[in-house]
N, C-alpha and C positions, 0 to 999 in steps of 0.2 A: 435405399432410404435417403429422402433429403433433407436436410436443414434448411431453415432463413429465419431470419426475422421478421416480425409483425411490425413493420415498420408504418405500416397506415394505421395501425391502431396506437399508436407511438403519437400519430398526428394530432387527433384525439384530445388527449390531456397528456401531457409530460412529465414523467415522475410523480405520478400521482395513480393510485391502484381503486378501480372502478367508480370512486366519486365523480369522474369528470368527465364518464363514457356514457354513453347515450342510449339513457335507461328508459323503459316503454317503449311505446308504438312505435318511435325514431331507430330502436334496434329491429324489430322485429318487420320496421319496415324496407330497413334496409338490406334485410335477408328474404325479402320477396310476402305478398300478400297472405298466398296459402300458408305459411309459414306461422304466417300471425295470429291468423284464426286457428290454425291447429293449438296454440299458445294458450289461447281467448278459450277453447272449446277445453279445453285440459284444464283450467283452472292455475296453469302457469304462469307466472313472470315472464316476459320474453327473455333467452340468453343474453347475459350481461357483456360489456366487449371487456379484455383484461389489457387495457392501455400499456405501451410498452412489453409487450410480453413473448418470448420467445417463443419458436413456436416450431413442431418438429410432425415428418409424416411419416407414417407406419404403412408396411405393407397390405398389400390386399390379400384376404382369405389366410392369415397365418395365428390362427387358434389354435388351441391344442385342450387336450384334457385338463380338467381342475383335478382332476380322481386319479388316483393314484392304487394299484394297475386302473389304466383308461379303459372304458367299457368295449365289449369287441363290435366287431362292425364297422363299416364306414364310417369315419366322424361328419357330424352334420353341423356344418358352418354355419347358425343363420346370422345375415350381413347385420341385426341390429346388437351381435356382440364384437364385431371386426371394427376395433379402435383404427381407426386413418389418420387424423389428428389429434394431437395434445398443445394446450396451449398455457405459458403458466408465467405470471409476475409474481413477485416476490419485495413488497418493502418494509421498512418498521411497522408500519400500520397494518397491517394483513396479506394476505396472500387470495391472487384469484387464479381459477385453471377453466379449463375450458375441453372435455370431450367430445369427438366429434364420431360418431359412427358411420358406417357405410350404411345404416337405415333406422329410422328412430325407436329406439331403446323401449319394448314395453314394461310395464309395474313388473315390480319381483326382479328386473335387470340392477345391478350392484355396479359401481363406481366408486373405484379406489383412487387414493393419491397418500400416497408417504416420501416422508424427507428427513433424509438423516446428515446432521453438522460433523464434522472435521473431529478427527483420532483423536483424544488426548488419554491420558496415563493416569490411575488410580495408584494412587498408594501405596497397592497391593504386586503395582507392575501392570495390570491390566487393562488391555488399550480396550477403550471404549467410546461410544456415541452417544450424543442428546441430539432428539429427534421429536417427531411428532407425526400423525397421520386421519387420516380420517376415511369413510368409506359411505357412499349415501346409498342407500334402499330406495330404488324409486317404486314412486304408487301412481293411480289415475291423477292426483291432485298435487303432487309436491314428489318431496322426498326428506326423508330423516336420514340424520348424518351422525355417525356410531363411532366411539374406536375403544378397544380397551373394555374394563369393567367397573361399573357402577359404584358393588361395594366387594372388598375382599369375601371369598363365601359363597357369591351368588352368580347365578350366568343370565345378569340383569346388565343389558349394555352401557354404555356410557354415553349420552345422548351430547351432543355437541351445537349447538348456534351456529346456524349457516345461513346464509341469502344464496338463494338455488333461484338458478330460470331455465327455460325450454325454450329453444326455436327448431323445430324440427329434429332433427337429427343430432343438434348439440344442447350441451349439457355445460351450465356453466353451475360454478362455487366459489362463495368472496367466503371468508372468514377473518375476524377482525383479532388480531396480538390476542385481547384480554380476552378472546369466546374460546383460547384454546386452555380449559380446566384437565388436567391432567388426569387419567384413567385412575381407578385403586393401585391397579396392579402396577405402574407404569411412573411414578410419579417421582422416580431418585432421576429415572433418563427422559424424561416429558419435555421438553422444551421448545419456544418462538425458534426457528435456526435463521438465520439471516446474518448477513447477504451473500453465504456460501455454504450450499449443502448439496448434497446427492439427491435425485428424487426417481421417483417410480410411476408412471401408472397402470391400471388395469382397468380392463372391463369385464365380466362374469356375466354368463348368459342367462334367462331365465331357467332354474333347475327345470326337466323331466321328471317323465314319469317315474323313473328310478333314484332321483336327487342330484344326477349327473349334472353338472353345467361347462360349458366350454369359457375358456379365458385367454385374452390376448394380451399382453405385454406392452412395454414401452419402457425402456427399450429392452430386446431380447435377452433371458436372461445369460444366455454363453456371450452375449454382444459386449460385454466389457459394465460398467457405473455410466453414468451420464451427469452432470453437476452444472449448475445454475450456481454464477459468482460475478458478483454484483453488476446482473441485467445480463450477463451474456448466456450462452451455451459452451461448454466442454462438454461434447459429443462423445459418443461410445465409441472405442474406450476411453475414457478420464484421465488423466495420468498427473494429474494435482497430486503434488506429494502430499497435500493436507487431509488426501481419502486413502491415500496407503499406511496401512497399519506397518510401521517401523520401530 
């Protein structure tokens, strides 16, 4: 696994989260022609850039079962749920990430991103998190961004405000501070985390036949927390005492 920085998309705009990155044809042209028309032809945004943003690669072919016992048989890897890159800035004004697959992701394919801020102590003694997360359903034409539930009672999602694009095989998400409305169920530990939290992501494959889906990680989960603290990476394992529960 290696790390670097996005240091060209740094060049970009400077401290500032996708307003000053090069939104339309300028991205889409920059990641190659057929790119754009797949974009054009899908009814997508081109993929947005996330200026300054750290940025981490994932293994090839290392999915595993969402189901728990895994179904028997060979597991069948296809390459549009094998996460390669994750890319993610983080400032007061919003956060943007950036999935990259080893092939473009079709409708019903699921993208996760969660983040959770720094131990503190309850009251009651009880070390806990505020955090926040969201997860987009793609379709032929976009994608809805879910996390949580609507209203206590009901298994009516919690529908989230997202600016989503497509450029092939990546998948970008800006979400702005105020578009993050807290779930029913979620709302004592719901929170903005900045500019130091743990994050995660995932990809989830189209279900089969049977509802099975395969899912790849970022970072692996025996691989230790990974934490974004202000603009950089602490790489798996973490060892920020402000994500050890003490």
């Amino acid at each position: 696994m290696r790390l670097k920085s996005a240091c060209g998309a740094a060049a970009v705009a400077s401290g500032v989260v996708l307003f000053a990155a090069v939104v339309g044809s300028a991205v889409a042209m920059a990641a190659g022609s057929g790119h754009s028309l797949l974009a054009a032809v899908a009814g997508w945004r081109p993929a947005e850039r996330c200026a300054g943003a750290v940025s981490v690669e994932d293994a090839k072919n290392d999915t595993r079962s969402w189901t728990v016992p895994a179904p028997p048989g060979r597991p069948m890897i296809p390459p549009s749920a094998d996460l390669r890159r994750f890319e993610l800035r983080a400032t007061k004004a919003g956060v943007c990430v950036r999935w990259t697959t080893a092939a473009p992701a079709p409708p019903r394919t699921t993208l996760v991103f969660i983040a959770h801020g720094p131990f503190f102590r309850e009251a009651s003694g009880a070390q806990v998190t505020r955090g926040y997360g969201f997860q987009l359903d793609l379709s032929n034409n976009g994608a809805r961004a879910t996390f949580g539930l609507e209203r206590l009672g009901s298994r009516e999602p919690h529908v989230l405000r997202v600016r989503v694009g497509r450029t092939g095989s990546v998948f970008s998400a800006f979400l702005r501070k105020e578009w993050l409305r807290p779930p029913a169920n979620m709302t004592q530990y719901w929170a903005y985390v900045y500019p130091a939290f743990t994050f995660e992501a995932r990809v989830l494959s189209v279900p089969d036949r049977s509802g099975n889906r395969r899912v790849d990680f970022w970072p692996q989960e025996r691989g230790g927390i990974a934490a974004y603290i202000d603009g950089h990476l602490c790489g798996p394992p973490c060892r920020d005492p402000r994500f050890i529960p003490h």
